[in-house]
KOLLUMLO-344798 format. One record per atom (N, C-alpha, C, O, CB): atom name; x, y, z. Coordinates in steps of 0.02 Angstrom, whole numbers, plus 32768, in hexadecimal, padded with zeros to 4 digits. Glycine has a CB too. Layout:
BEGIN
atom mivo: CA; x: X; y: Y; z: Z
...
END
This chain:
BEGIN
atom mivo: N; x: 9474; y: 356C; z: 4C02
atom mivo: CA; x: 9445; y: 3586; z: 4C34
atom mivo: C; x: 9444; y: 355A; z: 4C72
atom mivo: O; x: 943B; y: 3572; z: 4CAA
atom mivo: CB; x: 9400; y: 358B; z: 4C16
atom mivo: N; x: 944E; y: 3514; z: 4C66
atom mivo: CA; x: 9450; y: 34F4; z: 4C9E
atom mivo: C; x: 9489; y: 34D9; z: 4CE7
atom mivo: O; x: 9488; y: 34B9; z: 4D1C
atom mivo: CB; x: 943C; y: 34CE; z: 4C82
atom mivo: N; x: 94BC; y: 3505; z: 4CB6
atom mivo: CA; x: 9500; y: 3510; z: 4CD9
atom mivo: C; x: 94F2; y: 3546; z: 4D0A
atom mivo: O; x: 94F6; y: 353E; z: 4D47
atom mivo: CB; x: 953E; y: 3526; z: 4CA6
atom mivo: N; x: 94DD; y: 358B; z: 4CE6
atom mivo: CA; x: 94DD; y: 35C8; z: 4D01
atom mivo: C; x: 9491; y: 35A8; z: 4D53
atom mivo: O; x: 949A; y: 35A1; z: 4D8F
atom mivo: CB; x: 94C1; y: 3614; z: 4CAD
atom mivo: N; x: 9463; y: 35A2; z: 4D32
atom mivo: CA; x: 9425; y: 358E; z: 4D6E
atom mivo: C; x: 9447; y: 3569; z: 4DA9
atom mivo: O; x: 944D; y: 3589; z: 4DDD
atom mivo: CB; x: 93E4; y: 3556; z: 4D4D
atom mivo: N; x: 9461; y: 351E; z: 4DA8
atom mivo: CA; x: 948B; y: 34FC; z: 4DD0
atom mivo: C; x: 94BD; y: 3520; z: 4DF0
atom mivo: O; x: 94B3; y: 3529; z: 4E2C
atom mivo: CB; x: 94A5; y: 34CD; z: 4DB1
atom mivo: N; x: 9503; y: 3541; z: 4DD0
atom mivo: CA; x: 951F; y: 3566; z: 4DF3
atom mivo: C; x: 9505; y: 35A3; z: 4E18
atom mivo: O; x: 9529; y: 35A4; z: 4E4A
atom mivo: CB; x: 9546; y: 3570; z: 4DD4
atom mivo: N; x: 94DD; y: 35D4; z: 4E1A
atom mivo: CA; x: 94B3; y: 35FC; z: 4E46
atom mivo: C; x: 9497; y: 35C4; z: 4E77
atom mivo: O; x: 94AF; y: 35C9; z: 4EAF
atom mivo: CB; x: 9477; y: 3627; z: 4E1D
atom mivo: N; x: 946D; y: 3591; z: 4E6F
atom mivo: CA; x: 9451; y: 3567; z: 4EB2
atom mivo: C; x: 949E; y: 3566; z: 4ECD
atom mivo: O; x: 94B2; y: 3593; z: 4EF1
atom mivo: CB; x: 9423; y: 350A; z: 4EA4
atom mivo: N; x: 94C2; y: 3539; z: 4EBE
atom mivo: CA; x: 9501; y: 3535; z: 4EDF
atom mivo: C; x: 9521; y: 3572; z: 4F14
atom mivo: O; x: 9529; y: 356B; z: 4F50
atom mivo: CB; x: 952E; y: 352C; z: 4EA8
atom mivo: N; x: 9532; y: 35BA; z: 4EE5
atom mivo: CA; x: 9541; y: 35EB; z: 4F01
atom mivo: C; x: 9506; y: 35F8; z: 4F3C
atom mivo: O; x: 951C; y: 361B; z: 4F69
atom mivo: CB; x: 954D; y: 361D; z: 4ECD
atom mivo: N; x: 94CF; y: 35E8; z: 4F43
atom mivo: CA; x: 947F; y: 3606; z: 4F57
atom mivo: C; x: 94A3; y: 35FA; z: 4F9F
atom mivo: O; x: 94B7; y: 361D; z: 4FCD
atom mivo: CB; x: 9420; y: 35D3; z: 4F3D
atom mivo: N; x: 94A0; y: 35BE; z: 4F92
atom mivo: CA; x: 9491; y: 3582; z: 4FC7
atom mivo: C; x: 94EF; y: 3588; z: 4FEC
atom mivo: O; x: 94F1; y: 3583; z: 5029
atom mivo: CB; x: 9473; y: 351C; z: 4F91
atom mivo: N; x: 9521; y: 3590; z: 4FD3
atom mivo: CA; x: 955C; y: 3594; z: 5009
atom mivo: C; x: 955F; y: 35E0; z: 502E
atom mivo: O; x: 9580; y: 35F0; z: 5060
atom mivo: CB; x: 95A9; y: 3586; z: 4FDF
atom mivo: N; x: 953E; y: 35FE; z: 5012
atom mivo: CA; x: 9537; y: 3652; z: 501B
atom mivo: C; x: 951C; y: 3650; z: 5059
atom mivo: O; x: 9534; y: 3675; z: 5084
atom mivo: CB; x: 9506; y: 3682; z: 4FE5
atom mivo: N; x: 94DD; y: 3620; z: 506D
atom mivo: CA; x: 94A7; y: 362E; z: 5093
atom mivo: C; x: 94C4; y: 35EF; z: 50DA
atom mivo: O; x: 94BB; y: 35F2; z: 5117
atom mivo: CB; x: 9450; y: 361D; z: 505E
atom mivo: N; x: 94E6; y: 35C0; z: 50B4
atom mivo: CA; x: 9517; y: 3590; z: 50EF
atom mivo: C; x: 9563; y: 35BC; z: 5116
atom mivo: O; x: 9583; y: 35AB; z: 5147
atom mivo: CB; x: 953E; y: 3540; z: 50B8
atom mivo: N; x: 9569; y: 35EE; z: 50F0
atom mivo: CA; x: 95A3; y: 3605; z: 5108
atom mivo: C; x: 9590; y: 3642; z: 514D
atom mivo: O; x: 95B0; y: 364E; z: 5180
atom mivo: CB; x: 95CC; y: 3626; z: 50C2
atom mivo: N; x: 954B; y: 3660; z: 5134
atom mivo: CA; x: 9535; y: 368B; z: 514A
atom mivo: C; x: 9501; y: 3660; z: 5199
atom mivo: O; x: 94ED; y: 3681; z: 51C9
atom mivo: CB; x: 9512; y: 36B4; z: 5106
atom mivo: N; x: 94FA; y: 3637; z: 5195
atom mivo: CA; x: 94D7; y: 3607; z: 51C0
atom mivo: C; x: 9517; y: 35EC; z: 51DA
atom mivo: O; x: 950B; y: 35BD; z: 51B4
atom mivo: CB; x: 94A1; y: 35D0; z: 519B
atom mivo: N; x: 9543; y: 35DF; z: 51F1
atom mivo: CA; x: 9585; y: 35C5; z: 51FA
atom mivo: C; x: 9594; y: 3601; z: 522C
atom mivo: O; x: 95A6; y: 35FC; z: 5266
atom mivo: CB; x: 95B9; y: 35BA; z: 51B3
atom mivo: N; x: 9589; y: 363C; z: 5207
atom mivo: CA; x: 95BA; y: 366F; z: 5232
atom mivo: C; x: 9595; y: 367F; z: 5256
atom mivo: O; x: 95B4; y: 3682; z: 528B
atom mivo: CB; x: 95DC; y: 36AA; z: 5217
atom mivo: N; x: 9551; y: 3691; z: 5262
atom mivo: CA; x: 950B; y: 36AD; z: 527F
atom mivo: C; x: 94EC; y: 3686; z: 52AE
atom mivo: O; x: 94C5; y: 36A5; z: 52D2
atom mivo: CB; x: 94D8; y: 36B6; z: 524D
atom mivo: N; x: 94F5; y: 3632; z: 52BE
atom mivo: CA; x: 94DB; y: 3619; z: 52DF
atom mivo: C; x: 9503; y: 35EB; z: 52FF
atom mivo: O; x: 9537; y: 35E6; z: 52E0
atom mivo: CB; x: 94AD; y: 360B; z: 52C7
atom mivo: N; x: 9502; y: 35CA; z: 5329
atom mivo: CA; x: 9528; y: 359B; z: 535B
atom mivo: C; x: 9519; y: 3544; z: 5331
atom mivo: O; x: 94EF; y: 3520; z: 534C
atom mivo: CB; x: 94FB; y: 35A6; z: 53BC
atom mivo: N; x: 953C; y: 352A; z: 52F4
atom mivo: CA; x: 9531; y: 34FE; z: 52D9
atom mivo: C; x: 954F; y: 34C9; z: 52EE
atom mivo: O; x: 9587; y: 34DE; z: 52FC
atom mivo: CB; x: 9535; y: 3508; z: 52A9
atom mivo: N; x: 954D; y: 3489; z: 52FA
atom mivo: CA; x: 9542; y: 3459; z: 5319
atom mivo: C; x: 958C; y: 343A; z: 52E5
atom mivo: O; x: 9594; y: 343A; z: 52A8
atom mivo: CB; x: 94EB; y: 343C; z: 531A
atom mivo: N; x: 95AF; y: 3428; z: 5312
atom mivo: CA; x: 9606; y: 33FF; z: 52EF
atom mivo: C; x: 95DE; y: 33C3; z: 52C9
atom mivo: O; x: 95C0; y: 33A1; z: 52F3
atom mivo: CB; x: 9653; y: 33D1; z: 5340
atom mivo: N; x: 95D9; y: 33B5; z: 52A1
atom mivo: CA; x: 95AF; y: 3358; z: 5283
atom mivo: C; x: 95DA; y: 3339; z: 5286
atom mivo: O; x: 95C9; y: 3305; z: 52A2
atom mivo: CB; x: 958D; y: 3342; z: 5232
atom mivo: N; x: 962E; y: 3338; z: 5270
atom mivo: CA; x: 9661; y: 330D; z: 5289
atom mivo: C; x: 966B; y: 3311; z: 52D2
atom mivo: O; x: 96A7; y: 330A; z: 52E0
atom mivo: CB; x: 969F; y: 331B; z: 5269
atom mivo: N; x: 9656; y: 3316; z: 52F0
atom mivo: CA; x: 9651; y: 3309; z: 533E
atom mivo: C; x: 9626; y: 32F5; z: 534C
atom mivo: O; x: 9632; y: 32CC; z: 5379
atom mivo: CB; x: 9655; y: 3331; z: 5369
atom mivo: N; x: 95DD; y: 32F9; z: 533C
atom mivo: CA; x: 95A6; y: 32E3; z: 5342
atom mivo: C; x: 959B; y: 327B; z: 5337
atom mivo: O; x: 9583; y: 3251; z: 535E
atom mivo: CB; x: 9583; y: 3317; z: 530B
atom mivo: N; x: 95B9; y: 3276; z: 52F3
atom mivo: CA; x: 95B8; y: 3250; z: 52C5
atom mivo: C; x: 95F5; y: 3226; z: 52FB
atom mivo: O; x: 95DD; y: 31F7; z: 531B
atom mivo: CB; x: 95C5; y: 3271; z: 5272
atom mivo: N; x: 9633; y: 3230; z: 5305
atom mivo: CA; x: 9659; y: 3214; z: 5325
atom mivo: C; x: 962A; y: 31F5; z: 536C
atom mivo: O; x: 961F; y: 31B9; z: 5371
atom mivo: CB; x: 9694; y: 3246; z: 532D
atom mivo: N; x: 9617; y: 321E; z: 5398
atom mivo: CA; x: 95F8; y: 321A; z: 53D5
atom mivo: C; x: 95C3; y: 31D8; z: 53D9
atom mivo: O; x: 95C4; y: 31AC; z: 5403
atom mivo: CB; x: 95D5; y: 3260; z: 53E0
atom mivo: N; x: 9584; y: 31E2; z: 5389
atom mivo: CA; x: 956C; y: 31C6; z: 5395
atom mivo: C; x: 9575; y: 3153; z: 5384
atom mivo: O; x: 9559; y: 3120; z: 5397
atom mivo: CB; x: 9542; y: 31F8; z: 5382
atom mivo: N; x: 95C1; y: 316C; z: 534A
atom mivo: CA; x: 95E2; y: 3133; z: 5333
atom mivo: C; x: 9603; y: 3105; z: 5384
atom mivo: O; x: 95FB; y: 30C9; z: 538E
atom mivo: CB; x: 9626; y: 3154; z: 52F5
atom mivo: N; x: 9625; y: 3133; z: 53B2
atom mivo: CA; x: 9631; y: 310F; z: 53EE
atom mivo: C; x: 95F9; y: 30E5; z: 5415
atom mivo: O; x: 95F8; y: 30A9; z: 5425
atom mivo: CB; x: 964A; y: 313E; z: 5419
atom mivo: N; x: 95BF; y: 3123; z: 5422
atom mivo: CA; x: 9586; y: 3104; z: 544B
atom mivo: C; x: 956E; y: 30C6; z: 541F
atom mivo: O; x: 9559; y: 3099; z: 5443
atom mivo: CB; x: 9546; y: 313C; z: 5459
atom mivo: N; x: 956B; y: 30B8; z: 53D5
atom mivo: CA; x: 9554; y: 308C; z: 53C9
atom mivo: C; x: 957F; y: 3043; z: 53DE
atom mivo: O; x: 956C; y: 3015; z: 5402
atom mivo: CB; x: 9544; y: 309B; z: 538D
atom mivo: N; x: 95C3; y: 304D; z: 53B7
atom mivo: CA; x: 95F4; y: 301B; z: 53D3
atom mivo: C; x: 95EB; y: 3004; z: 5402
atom mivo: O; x: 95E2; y: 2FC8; z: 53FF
atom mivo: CB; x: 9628; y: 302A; z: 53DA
atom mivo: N; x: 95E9; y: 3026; z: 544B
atom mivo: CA; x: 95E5; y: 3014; z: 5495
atom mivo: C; x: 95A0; y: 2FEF; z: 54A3
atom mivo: O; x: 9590; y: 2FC9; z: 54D1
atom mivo: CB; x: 95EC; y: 3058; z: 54C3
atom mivo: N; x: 957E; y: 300B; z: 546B
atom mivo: CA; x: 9539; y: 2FCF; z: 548F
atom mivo: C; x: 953F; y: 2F8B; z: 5451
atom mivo: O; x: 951E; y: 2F59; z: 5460
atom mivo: CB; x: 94C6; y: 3003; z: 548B
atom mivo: N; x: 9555; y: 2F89; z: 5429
atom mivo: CA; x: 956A; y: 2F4F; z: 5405
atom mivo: C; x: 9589; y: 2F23; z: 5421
atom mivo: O; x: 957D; y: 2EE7; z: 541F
atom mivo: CB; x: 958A; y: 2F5A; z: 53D6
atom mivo: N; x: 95C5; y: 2F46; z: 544A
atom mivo: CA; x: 95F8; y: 2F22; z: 5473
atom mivo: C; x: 95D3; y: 2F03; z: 54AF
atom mivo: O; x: 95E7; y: 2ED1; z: 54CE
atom mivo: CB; x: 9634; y: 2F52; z: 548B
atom mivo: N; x: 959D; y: 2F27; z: 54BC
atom mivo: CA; x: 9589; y: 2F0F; z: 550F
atom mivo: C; x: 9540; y: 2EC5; z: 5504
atom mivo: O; x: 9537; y: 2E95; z: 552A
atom mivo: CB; x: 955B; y: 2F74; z: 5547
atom mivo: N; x: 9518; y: 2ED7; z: 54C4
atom mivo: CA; x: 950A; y: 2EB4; z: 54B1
atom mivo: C; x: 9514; y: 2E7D; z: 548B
atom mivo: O; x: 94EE; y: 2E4E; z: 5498
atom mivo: CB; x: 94F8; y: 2EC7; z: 54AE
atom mivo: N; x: 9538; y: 2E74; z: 5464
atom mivo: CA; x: 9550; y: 2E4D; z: 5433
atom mivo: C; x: 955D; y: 2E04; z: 5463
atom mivo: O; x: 956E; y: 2E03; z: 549E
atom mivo: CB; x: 9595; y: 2E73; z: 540C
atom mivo: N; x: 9550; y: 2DC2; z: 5432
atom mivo: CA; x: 953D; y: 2D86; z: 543E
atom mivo: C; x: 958C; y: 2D76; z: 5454
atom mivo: O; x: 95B9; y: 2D98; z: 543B
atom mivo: CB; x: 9515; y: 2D5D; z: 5400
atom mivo: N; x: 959F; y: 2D38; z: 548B
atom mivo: CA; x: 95E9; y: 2D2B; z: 54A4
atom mivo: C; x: 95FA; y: 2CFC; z: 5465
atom mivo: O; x: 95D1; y: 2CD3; z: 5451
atom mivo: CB; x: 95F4; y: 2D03; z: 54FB
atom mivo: N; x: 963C; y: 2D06; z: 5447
atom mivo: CA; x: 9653; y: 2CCD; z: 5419
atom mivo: C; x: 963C; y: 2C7F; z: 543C
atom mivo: O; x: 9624; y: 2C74; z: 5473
atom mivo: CB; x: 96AE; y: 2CD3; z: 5410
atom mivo: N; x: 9649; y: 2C5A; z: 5411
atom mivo: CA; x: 964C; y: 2C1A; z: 5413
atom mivo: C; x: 9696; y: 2BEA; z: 541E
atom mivo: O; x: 96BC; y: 2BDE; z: 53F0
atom mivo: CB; x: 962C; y: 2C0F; z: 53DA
atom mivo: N; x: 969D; y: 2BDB; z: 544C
atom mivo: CA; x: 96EF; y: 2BC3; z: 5451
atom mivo: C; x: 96E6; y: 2B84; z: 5429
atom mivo: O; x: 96BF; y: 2B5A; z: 543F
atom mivo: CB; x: 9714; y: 2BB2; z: 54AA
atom mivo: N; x: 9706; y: 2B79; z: 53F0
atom mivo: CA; x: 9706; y: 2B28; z: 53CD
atom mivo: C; x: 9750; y: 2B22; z: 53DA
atom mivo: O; x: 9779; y: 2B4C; z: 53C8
atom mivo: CB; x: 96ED; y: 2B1C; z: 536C
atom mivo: N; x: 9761; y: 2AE4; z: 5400
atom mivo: CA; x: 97A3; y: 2ACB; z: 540B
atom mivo: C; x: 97A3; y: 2A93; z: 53DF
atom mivo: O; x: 97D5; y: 2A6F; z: 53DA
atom mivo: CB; x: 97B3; y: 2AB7; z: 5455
END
């Protein structure tokens, strides 16, 4: 019984992502996710402390 319950949520739930996918203007998250990985870098880079030269 608990195979059959889980697989229906499963089926429920890609049924209703596929149908939301095609129906609405959904947002790329690997582009999103990329975009916001640069902006962070660039302010790491701009902030971040200067090495220490040990000769």
């Amino acid at each position: 019984m608990g195979i059959i319950r889980s697989s229906f949520s499963f089926l429920l739930g890609v049924g209703c992502g596929v149908y939301i996918a095609q129906n609405y203007e959904v947002p790329n998250i690997k582009k999103l996710v990329s975009t916001w990985m640069l902006k962070t870098k660039d302010i790491e880079e701009t902030y971040r402390k200067p090495k220490k030269d040990e000769d």
